[in-house]
C-alpha positions as CSV (number, residue, x, y, z in Angstrom):
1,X,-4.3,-9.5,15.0
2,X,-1.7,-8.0,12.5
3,X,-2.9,-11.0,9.5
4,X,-6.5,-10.6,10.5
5,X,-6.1,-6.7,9.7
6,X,-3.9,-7.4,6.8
7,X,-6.8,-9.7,5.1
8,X,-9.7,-8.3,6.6
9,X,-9.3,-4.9,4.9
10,X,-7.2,-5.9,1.8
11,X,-4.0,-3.7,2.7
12,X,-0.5,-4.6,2.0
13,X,1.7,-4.2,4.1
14,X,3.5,-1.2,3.6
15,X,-0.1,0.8,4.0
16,X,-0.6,-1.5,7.6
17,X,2.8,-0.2,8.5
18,X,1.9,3.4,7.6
19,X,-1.4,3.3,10.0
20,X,0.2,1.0,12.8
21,X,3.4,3.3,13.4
22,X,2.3,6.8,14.3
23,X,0.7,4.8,17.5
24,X,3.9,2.9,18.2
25,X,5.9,6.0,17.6
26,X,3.7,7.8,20.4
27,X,3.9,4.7,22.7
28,X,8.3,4.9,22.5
29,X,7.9,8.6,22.9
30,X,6.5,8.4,26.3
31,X,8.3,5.4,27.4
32,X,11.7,6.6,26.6
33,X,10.8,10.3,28.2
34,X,9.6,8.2,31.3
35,X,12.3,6.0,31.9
36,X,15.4,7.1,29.6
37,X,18.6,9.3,30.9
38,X,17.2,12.2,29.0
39,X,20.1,14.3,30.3
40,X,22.6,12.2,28.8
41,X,20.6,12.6,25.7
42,X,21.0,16.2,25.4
43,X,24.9,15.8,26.5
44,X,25.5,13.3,23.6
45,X,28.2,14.3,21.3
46,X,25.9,14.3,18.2
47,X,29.1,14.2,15.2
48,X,28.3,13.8,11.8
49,X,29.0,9.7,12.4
50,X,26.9,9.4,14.8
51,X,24.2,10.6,13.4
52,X,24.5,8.4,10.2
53,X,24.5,5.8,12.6
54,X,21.2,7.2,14.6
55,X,20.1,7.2,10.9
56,X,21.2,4.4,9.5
57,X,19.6,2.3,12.9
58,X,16.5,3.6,11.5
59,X,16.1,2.6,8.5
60,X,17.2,-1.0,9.8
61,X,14.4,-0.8,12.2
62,X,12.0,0.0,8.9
63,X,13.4,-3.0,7.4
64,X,12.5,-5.1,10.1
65,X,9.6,-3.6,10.7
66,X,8.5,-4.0,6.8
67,X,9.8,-7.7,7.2
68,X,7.7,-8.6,9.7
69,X,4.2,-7.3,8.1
70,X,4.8,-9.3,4.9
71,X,5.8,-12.8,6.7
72,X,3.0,-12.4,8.9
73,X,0.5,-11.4,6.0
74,X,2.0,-14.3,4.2
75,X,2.0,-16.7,6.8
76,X,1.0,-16.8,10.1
77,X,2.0,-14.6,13.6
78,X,3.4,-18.6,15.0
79,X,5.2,-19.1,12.0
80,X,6.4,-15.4,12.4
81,X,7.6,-16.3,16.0
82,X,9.3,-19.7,14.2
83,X,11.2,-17.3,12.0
84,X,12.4,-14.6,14.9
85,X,13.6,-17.8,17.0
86,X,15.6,-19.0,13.9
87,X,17.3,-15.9,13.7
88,X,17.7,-15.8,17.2
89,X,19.7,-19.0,17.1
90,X,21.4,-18.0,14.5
91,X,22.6,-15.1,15.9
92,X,23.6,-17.2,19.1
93,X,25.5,-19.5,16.4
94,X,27.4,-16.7,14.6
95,X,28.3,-15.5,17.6
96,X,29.9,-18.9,18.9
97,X,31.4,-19.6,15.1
98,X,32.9,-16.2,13.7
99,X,33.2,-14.1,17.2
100,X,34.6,-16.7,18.8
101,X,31.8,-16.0,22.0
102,X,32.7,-18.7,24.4
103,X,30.5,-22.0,24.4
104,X,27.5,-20.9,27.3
105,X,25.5,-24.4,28.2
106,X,22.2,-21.9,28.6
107,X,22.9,-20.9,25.1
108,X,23.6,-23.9,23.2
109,X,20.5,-25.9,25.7
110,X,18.5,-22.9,24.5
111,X,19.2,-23.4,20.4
112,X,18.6,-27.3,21.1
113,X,15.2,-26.8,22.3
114,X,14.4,-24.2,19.5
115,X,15.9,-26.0,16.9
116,X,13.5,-29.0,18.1
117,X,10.3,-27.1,18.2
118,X,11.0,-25.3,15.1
119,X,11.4,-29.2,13.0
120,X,8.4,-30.2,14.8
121,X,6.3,-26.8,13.9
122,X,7.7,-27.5,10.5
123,X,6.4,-31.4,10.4
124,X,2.8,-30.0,12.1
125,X,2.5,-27.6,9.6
126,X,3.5,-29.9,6.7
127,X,1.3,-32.6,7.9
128,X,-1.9,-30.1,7.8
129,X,-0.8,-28.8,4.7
130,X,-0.9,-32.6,3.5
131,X,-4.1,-33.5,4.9
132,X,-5.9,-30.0,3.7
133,X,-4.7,-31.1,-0.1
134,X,-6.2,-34.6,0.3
135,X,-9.7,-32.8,1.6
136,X,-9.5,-30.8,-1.2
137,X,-8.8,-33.3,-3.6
138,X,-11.3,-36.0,-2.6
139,X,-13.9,-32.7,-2.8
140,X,-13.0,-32.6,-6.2
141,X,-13.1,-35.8,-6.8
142,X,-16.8,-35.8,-5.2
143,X,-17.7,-33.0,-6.9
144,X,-16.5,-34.8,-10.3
145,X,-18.5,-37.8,-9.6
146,X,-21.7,-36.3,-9.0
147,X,-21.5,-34.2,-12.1
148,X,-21.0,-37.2,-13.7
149,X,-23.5,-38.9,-12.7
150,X,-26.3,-35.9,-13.5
């Protein structure tokens, strides 16, 4: 996986970026010649604004894509996924609260559920974290008793 990669070989994550993207650049370029309108591609009315947009989309998707290598080589992929359902919901949220989206029972069932599993991902993970320091600290403690004692 991406954080095996990212530790394994001691990269950061703008140089995992750099070798992972030619490949998925290649991938999107036969995909969207495959199955895109590529005739309404070459009829697009390609105005100055629309292609600051084109551009501007870009470097959003470069952001993202940046984001995503340094929580995952920081974290984990799961809590990765924790974080993208977050924004999800919050998105969903926004939507209902500033844009004034009507209330959809799918939707707000849907945030429910992920707001759940994300508190009990975050009590999981806390707990391990918990337990891991108490290992370590009665290792040291172990450790400080048998120097002791030599």
């Amino acid at each position: 996986g991406i954080n095996a990669e990212y530790m394994g070989y001691s990269i950061n994550a703008m140089q995992l970026l750099h070798r992972q993207a030619p490949y998925t650049a290649a991938i999107l370029l036969v995909l969207a010649l495959a199955f895109d309108d590529t005739k309404a591609l070459y009829n697009y009315p390609f105005t100055t604004s629309n292609v600051l947009l084109i551009i501007l989309s870009g470097f959003i998707a470069f952001a993202v894509n940046f984001s995503v290598f340094l929580v995952i080589g920081k974290t984990s992929p799961v809590t990765y996924q924790v974080v993208g359902h977050f924004k999800t919901c919050a998105v969903i949220f926004f939507g209902f609260t500033i844009l004034h989206q009507p209330f959809d029972l799918k939707n707000v069932f849907g945030i429910i559920v992920a707001m759940a599993g994300m508190i009990w991902y975050t009590y999981l993970k806390q707990k391990q974290q918990t337990e891991q320091k108490a290992a370590e600290a009665r290792r040291d403690e172990a450790r400080l008793h048998d120097s002791s004692e030599g």
